[in-house]
C-alpha positions in Angstrom: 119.3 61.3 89.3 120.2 62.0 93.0 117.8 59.5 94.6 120.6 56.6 95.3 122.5 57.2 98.1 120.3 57.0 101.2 118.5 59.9 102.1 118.5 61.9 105.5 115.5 61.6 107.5 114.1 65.0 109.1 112.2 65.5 112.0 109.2 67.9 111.2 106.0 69.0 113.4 102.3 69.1 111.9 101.6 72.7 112.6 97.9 72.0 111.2 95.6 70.2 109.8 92.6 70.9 107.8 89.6 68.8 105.4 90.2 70.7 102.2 88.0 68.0 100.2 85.9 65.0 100.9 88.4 62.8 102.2 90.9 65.1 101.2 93.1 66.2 104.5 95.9 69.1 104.4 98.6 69.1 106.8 101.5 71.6 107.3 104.8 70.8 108.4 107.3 72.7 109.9 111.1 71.5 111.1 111.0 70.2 114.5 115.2 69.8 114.5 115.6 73.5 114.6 117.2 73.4 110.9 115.7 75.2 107.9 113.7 72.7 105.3 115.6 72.4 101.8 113.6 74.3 99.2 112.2 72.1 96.0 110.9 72.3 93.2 107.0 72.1 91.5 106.5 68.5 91.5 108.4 67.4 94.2 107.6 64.8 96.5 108.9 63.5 100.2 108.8 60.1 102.1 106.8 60.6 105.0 107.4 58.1 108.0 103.9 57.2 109.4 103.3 56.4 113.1 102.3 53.0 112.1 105.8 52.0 109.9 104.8 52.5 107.0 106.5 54.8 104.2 104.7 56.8 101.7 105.5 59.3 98.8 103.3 62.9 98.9 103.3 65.1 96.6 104.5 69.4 97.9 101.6 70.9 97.0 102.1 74.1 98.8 103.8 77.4 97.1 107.1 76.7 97.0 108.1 80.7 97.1 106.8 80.1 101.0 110.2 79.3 103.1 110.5 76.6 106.2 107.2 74.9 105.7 105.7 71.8 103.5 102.3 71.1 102.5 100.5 67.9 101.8 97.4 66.7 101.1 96.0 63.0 101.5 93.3 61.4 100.3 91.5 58.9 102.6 91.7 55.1 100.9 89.6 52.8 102.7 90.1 50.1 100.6 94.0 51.3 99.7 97.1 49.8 101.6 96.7 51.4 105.3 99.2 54.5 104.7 96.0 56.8 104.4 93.6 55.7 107.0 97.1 55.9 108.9 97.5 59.4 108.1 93.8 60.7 109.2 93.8 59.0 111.6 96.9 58.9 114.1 98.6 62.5 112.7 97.2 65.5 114.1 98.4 68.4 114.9 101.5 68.7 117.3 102.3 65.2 116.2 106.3 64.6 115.1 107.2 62.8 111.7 110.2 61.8 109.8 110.4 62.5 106.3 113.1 62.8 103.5 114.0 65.8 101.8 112.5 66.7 98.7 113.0 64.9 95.4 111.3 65.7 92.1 110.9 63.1 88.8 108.2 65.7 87.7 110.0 68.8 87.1 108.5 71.7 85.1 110.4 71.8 81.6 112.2 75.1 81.6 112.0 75.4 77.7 108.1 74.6 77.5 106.6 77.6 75.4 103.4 76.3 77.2 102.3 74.0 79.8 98.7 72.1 79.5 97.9 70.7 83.4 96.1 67.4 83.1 94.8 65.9 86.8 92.7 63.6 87.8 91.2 63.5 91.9 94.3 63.5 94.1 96.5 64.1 91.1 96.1 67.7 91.7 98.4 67.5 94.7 101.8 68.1 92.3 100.1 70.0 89.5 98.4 73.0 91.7 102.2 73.6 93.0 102.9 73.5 89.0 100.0 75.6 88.6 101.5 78.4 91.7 105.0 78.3 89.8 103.9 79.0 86.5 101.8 81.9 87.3 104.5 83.7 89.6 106.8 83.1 86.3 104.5 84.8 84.2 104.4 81.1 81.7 101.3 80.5 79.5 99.3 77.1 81.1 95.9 75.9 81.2 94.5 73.2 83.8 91.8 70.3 82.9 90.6 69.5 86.1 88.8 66.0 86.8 87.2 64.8 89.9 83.6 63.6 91.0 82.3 66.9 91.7 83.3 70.5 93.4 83.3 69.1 97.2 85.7 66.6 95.9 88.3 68.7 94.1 90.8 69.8 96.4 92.3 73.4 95.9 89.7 74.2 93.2 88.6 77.6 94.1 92.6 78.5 94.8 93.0 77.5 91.6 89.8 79.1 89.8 91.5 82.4 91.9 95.1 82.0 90.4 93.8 81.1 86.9 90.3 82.1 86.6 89.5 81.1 82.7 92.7 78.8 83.0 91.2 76.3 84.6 88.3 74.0 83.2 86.6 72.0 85.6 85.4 68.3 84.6 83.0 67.2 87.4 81.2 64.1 86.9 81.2 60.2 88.6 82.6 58.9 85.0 85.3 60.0 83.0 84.0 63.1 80.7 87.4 64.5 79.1 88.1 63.9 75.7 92.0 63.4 76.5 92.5 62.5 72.5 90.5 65.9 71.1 92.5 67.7 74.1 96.3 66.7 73.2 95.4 66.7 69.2 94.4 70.8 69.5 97.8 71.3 71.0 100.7 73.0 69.7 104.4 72.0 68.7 105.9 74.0 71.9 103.2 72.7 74.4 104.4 70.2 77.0 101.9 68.0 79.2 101.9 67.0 82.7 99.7 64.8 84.2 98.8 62.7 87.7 96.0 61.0 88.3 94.0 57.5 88.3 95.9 55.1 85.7 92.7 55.0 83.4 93.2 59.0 82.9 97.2 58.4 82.6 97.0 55.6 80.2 94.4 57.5 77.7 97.1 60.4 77.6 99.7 58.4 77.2 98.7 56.7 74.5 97.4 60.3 72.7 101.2 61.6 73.1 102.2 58.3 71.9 103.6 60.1 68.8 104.8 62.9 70.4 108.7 63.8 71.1 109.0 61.9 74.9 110.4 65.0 76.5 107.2 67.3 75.4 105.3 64.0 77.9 105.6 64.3 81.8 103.6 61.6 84.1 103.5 61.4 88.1 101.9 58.0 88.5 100.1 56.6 91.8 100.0 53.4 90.6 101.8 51.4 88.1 99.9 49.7 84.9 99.8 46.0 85.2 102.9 44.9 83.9 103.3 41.4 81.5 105.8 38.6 83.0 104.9 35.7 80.9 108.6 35.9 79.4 110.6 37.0 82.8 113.3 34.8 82.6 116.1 34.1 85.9 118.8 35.9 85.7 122.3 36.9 88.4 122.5 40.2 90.3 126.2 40.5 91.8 126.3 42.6 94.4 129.7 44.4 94.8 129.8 45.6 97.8 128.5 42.7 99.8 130.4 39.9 97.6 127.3 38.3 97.0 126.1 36.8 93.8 122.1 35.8 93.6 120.0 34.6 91.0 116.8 36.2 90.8 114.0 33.6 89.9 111.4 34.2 87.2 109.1 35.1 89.8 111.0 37.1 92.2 111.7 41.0 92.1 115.3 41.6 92.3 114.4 43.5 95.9 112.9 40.1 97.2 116.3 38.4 96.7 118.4 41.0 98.1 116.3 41.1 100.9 115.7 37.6 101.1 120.0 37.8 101.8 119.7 39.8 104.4 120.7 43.1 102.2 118.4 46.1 103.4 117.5 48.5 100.9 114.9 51.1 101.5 111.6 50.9 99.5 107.8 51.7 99.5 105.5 51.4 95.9 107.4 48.4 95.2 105.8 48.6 91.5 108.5 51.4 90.0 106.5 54.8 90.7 108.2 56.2 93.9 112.2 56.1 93.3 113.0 54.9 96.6 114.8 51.3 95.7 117.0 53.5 92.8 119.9 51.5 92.9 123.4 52.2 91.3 123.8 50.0 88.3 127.7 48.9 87.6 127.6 46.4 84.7 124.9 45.0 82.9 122.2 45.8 81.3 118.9 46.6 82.2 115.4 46.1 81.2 113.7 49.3 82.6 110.1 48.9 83.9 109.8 51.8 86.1 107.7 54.7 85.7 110.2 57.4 86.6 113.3 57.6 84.6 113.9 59.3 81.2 114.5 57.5 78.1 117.7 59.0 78.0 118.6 57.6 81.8 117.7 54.2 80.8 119.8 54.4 77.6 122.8 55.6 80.1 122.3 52.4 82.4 124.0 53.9 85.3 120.8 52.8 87.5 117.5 50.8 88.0 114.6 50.8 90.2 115.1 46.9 91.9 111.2 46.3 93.3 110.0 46.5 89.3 113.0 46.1 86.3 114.8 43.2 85.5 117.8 42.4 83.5 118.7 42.0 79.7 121.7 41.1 80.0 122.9 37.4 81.5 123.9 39.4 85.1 123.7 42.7 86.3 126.4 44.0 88.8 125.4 46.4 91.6 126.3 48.8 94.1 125.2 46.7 96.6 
């Protein structure tokens, strides 16, 4: 992965702004440096610098084919953790942001004979730029569509116009897919990407529980509740800073570094964003992110600090 060494920040303007669902608010952003924007990939997300502090992840949603400008789309939280309400309601249009350049941890499988779109409200954000990609590449995919109703599904009738049969709509106030049914029907070459509450992510996870992991691709908003009953104290060296710690039962491995005075950039803090991806030098690991492969964590060459813990007696890193 590419998400360890600290990213650049870029300056970019909000060239609009627009309701494109209840609650749902697009913005467009173009550079404000002068410099062209990096191209991505369907999936990718950016850290977005709010006016208020705060960092947050949002998913591209815009088509990528379209050069020199980003799109996201936010969903108002009034109950969430303040980077929404901060987002409607202190960015408008003209306003300057920093933001990092693109990364992706949901990439489109380039030997998928067929992709199945699975999202849930907001979830839509990373698949309808999944959606754009696969139809300009000619790919066989279907979408599965859930949210309360039409006036709260954003991009629906772009969507209905790039895939018309494509896409099945699944409006209702409670969950009305039948994720088991769904995955059973599929076939052998079909891979599945979903984003969306965690009661929609969980029920297909544990339908693809059998399936080969690579066929399975999640974006998750939020983490599952995790178990720490066993979390046991363990060392972190840190190399660079000639500091060794021990990291209580009860403590993240980020809250000790930064309770040392080591700054490392963050924002989920619960193993869903890939900011805190730190190199891992010795030791070994006990993976509890949401992000990296299972053939990542068998390499051990890094970890996501606010979430994993160790294995091994002490884990060394490039701190």
């Amino acid at each position: 992965m590419s998400g360890i060494p600290a990213q650049e920040l870029r300056r970019v303007r909000v060239v609009s702004v627009r309701d494109i669902a209840v609650d749902v608010r697009g913005y467009e952003l173009a550079p404000a440096d002068g410099r062209p924007l990096p191209s991505y990939t369907a999936g990718a997300h950016i850290d977005v610098h709010l006016p208020s502090g705060l960092v947050r992840q949002y998913s591209l949603c815009g088509d990528i084919k379209v050069s020199n400008r980003y799109t996201i789309a936010v969903k108002k939280e009034p109950t969430g953790r303040g980077g929404s309400l901060n987002m409607h309601d202190a960015v408008e249009a003209d306003s300057v942001l920093a933001i990092s350049v693109p990364r992706n941890y949901f990439e489109l499988a380039p030997e998928a004979q067929s992709s199945l779109l699975i999202a849930g409200g907001i979830g839509i954000t990373p698949i309808y730029a999944m959606a754009q990609a696969l139809a300009a590449q000619g790919h066989e995919w279907t979408l599965h569509y859930c949210a309360r109703s039409e006036g709260h599904a954003s991009f629906y009738h772009e969507l209905r116009a790039l895939g018309g049969a494509r896409v099945t709509a699944h409006f209702s106030e409670v969950p009305v897919l039948d994720v088991a049914r769904l995955l059973a029907a599929q076939s052998a070459g079909t891979h599945v990407y979903c984003c969306g509450p965690v009661g929609l992510m969980s029920a297909v996870k544990e339908a693809t529980a059998r399936w080969v992991p690579s066929r399975v691709h999640f974006e998750w908003f939020a983490a599952p509740a995790i178990d720490h009953s066993r979390d046991q104290a363990f060392e972190v060296e840190l190399r660079r800073s000639e500091l060794v710690l021990t990291v209580p039962a009860n403590h993240t491995i980020l809250q000790v570094v930064r309770e040392a005075g080591i700054d490392v950039p963050s924002s989920c803090e619960e193993g869903v964003c890939g900011t805190c991806e730190t190199m891992l030098l010795a030791g070994e690991a006990d993976h509890r992110d949401l992000l990296l492969t299972p053939e990542e964590r068998a390499g051990n060459r890094s970890m996501m600090i606010c979430c994993s813990r160790a294995r091994s007696r002490r884990l060394v890193l490039d701190l």
